[in-house]
mmCIF file as gemmi writes it, N, C-alpha and C atoms, coordinates in Angstrom:
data_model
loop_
_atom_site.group_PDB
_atom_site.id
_atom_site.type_symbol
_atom_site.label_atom_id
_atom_site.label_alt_id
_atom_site.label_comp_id
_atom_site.label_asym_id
_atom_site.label_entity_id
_atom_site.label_seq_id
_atom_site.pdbx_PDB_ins_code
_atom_site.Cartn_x
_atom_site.Cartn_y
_atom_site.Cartn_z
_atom_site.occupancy
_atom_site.B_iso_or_equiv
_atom_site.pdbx_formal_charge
_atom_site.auth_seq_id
_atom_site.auth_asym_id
_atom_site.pdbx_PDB_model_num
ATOM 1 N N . UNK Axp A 1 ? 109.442 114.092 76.16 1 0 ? 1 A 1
ATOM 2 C CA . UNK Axp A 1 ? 108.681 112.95 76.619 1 0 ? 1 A 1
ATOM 3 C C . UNK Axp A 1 ? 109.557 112.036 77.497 1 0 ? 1 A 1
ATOM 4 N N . UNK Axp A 2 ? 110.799 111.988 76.954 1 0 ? 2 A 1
ATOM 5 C CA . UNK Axp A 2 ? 111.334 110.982 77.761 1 0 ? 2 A 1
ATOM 6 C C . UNK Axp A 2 ? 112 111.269 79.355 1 0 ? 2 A 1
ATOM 7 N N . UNK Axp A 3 ? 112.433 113.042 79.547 1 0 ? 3 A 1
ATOM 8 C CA . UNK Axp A 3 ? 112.399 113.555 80.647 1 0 ? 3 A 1
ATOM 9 C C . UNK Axp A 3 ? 111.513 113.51 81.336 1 0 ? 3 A 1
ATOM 10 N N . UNK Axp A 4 ? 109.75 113.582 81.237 1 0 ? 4 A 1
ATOM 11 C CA . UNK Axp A 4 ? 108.953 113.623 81.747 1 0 ? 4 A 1
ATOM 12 C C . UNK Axp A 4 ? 108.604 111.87 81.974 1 0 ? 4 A 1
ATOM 13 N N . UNK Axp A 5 ? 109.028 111.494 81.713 1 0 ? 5 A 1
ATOM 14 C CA . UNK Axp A 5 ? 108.963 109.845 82.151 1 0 ? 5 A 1
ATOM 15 C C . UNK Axp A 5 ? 110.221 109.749 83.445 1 0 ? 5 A 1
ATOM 16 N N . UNK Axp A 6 ? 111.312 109.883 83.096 1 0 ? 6 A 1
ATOM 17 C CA . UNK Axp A 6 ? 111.846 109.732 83.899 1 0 ? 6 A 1
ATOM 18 C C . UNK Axp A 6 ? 111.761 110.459 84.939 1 0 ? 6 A 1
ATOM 19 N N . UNK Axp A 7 ? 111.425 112.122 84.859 1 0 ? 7 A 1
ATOM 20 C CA . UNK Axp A 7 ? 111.092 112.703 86.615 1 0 ? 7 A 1
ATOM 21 C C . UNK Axp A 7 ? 109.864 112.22 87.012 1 0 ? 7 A 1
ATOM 22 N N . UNK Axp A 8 ? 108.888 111.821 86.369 1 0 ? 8 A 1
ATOM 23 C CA . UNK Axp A 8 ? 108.144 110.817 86.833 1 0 ? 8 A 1
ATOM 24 C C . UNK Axp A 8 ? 108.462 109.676 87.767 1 0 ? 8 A 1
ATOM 25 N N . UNK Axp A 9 ? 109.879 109.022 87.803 1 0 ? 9 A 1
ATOM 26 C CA . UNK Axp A 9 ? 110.419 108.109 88.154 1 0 ? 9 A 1
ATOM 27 C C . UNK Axp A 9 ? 111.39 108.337 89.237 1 0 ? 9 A 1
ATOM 28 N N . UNK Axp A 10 ? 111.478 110.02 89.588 1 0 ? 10 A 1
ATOM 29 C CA . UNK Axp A 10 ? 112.613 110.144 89.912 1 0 ? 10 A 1
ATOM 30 C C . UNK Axp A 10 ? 113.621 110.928 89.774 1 0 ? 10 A 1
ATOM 31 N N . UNK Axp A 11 ? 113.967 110.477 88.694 1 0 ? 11 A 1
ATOM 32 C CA . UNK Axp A 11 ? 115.616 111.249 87.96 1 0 ? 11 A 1
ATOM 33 C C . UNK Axp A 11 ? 115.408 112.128 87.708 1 0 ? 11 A 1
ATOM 34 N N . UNK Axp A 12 ? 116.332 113.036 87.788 1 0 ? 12 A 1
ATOM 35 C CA . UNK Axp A 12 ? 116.902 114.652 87.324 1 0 ? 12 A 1
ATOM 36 C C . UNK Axp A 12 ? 118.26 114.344 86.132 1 0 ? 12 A 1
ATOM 37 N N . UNK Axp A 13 ? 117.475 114.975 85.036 1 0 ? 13 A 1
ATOM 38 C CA . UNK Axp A 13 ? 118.134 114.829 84.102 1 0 ? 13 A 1
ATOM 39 C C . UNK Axp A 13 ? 119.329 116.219 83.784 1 0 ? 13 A 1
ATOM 40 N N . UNK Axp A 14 ? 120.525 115.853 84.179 1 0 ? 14 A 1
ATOM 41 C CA . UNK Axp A 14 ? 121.548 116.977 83.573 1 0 ? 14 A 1
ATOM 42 C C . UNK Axp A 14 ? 121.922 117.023 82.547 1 0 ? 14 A 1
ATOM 43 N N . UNK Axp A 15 ? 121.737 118.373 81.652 1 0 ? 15 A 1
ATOM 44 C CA . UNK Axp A 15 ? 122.438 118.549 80.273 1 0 ? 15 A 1
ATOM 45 C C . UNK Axp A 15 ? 123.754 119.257 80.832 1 0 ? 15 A 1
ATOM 46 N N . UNK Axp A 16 ? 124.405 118.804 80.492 1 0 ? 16 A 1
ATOM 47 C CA . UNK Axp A 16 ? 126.098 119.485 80.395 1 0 ? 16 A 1
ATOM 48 C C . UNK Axp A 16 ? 126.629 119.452 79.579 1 0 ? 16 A 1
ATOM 49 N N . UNK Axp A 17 ? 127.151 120.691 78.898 1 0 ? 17 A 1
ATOM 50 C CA . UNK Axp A 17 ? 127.784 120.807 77.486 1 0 ? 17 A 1
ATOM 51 C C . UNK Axp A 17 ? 129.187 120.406 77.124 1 0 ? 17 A 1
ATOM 52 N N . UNK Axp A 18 ? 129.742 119.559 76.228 1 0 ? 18 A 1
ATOM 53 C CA . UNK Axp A 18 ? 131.009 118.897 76.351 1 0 ? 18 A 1
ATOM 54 C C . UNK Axp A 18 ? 132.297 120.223 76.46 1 0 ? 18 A 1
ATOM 55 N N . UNK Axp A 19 ? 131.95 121.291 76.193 1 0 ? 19 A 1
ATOM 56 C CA . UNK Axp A 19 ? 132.264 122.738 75.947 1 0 ? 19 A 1
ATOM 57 C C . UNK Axp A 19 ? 132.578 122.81 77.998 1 0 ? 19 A 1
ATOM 58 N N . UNK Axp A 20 ? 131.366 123.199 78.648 1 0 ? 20 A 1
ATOM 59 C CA . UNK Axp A 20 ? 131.615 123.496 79.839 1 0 ? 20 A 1
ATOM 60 C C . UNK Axp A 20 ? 132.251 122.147 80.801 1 0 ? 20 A 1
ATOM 61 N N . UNK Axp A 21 ? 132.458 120.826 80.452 1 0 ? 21 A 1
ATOM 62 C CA . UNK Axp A 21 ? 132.909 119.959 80.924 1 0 ? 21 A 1
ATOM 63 C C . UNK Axp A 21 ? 134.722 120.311 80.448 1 0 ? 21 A 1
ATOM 64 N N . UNK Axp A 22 ? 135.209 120.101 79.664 1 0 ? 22 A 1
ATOM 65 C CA . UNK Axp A 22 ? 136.522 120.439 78.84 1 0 ? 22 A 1
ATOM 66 C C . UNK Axp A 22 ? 137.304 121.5 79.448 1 0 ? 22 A 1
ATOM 67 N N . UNK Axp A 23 ? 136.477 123.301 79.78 1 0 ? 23 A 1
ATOM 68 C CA . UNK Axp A 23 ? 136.826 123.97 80.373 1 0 ? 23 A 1
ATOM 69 C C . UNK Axp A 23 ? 136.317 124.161 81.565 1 0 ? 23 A 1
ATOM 70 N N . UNK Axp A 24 ? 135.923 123.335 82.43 1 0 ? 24 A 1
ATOM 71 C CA . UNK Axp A 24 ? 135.953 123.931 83.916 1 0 ? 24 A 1
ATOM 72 C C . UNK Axp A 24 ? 135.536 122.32 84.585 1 0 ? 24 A 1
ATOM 73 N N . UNK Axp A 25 ? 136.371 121.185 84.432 1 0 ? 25 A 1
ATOM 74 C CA . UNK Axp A 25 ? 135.84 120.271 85.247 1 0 ? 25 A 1
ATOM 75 C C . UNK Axp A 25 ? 135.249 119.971 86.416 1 0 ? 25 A 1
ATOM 76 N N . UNK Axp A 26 ? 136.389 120.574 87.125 1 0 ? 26 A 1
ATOM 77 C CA . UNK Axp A 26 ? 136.153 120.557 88.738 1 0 ? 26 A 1
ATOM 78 C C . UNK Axp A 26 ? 134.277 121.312 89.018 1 0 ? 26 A 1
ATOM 79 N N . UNK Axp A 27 ? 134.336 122.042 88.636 1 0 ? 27 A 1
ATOM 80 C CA . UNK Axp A 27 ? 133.005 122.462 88.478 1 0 ? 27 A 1
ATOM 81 C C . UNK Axp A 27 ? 131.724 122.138 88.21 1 0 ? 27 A 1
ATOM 82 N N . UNK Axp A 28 ? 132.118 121.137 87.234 1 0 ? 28 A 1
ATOM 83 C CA . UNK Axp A 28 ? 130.821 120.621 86.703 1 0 ? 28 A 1
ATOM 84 C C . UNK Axp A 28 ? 130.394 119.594 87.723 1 0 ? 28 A 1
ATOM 85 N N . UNK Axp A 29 ? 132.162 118.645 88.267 1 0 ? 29 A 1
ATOM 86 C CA . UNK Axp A 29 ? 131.899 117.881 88.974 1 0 ? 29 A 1
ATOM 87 C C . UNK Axp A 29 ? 131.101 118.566 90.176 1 0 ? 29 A 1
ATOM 88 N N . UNK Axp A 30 ? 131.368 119.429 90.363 1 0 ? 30 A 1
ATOM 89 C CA . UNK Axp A 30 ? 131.032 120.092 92.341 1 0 ? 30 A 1
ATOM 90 C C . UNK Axp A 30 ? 129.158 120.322 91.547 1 0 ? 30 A 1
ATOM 91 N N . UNK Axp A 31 ? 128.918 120.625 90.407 1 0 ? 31 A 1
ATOM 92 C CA . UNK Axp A 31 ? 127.305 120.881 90.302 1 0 ? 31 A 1
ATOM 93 C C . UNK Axp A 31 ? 126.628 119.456 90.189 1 0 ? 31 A 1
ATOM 94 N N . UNK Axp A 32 ? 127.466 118.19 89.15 1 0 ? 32 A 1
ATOM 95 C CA . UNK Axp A 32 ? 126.792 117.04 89.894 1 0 ? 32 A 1
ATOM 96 C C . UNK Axp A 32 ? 126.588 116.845 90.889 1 0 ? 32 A 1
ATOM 97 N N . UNK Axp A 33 ? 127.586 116.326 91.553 1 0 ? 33 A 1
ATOM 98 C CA . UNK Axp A 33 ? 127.393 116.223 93.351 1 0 ? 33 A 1
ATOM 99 C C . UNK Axp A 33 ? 126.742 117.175 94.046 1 0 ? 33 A 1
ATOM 100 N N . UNK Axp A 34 ? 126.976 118.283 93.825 1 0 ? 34 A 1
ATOM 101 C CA . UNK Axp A 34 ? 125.579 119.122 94.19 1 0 ? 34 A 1
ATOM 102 C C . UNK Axp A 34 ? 124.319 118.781 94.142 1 0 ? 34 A 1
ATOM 103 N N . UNK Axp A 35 ? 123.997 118.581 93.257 1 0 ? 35 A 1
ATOM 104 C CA . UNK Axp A 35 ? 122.696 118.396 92.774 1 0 ? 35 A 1
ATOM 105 C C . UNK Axp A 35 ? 121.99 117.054 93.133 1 0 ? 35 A 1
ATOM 106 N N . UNK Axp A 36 ? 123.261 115.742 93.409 1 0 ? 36 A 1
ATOM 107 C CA . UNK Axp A 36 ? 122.905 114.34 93.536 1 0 ? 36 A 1
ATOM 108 C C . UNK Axp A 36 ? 122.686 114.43 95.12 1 0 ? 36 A 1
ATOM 109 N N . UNK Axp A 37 ? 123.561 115.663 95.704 1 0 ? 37 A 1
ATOM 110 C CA . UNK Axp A 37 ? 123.07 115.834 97.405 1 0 ? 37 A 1
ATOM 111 C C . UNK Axp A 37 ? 122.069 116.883 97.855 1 0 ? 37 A 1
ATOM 112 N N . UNK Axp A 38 ? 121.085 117.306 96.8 1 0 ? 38 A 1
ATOM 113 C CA . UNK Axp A 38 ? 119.846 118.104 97.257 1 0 ? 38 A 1
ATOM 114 C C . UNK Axp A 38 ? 120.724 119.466 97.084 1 0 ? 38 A 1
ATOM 115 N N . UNK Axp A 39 ? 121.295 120.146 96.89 1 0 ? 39 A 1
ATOM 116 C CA . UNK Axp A 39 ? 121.769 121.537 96.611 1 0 ? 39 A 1
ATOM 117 C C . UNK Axp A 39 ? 121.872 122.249 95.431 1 0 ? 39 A 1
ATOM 118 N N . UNK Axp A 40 ? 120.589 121.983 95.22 1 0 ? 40 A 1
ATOM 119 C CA . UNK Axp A 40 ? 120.162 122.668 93.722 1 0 ? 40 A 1
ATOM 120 C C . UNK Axp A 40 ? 119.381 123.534 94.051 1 0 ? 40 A 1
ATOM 121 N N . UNK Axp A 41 ? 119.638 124.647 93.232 1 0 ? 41 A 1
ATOM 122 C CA . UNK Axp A 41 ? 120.541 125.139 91.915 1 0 ? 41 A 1
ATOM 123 C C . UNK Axp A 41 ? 121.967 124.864 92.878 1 0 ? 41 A 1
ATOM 124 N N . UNK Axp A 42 ? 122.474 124.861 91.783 1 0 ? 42 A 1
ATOM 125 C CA . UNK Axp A 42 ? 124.373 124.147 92.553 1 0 ? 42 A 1
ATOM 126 C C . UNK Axp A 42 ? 124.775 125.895 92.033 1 0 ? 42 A 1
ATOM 127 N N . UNK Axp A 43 ? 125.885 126.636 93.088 1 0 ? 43 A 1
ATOM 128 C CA . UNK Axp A 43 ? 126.366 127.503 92.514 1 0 ? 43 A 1
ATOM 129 C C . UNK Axp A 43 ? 127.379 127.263 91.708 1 0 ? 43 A 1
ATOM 130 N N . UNK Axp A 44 ? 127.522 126.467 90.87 1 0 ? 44 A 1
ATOM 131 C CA . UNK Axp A 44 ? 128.828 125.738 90.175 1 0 ? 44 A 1
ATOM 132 C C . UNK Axp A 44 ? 128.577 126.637 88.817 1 0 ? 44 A 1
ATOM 133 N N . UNK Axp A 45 ? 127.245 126.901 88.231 1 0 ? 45 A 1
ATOM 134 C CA . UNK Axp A 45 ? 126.977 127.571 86.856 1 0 ? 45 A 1
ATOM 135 C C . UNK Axp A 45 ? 126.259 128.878 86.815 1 0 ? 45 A 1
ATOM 136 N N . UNK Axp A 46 ? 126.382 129.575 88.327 1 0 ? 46 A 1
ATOM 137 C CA . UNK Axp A 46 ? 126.26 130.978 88.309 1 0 ? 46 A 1
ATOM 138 C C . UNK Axp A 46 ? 124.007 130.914 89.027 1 0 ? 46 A 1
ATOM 139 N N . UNK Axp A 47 ? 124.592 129.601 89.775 1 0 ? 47 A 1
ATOM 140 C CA . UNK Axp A 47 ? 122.854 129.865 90.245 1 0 ? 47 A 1
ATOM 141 C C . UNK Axp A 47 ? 123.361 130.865 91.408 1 0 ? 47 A 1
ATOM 142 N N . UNK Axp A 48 ? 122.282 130.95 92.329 1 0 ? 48 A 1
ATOM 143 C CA . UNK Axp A 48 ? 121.732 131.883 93.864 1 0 ? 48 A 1
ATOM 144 C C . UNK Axp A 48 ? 123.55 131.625 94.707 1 0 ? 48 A 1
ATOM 145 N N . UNK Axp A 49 ? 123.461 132.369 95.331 1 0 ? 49 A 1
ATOM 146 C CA . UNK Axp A 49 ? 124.429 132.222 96.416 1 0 ? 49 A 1
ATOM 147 C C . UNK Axp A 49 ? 124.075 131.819 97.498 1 0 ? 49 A 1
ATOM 148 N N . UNK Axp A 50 ? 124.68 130.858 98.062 1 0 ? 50 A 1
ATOM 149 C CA . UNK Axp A 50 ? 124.048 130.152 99.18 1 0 ? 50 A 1
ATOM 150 C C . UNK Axp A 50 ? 123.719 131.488 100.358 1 0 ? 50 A 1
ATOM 151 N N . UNK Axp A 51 ? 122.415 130.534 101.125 1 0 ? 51 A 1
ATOM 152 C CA . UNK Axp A 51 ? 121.767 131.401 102.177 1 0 ? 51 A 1
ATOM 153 C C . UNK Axp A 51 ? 122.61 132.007 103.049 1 0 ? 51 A 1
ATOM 154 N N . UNK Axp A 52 ? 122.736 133.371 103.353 1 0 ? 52 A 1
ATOM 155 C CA . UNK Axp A 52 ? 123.444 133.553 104.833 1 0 ? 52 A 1
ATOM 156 C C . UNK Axp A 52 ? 123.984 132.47 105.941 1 0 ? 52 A 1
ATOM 157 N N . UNK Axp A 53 ? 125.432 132.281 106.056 1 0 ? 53 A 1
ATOM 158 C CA . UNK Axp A 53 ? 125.403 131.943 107.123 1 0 ? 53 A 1
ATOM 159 C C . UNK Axp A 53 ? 126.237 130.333 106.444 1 0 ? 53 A 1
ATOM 160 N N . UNK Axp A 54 ? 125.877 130.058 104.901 1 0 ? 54 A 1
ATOM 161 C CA . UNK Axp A 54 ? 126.095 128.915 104.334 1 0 ? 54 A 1
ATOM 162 C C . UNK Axp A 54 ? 126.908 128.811 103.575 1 0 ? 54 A 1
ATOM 163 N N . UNK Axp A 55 ? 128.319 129.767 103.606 1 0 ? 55 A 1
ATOM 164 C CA . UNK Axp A 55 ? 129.202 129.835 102.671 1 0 ? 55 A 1
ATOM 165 C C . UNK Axp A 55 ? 130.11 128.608 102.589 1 0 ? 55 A 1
């Protein structure tokens, strides 16, 4: 309920596990910022590989 209020509003809610934060920071950071600049799925956690041409 309370996700669906807030993408209602907007927000994209990230779960990140204190587990995958601990071992792979840099990463998690590059899938926030990913994600806060429209590049979602972020390949940071094994999404799509960017389009041809967009490495």
């Amino acid at each position: 309920m309370r996700d669906a209020w807030l993408a209602a509003r907007g927000v994209k809610v990230l779960r990140i596990r204190a587990q995958e934060v601990l071992g792979d920071f840099e990463a998690v950071v590059i899938h926030i910022v990913g994600t806060a600049c429209g590049d979602y799925p972020s390949t940071a956690f094994g999404g799509p590989p960017p389009p041809p041409g967009e490495d």
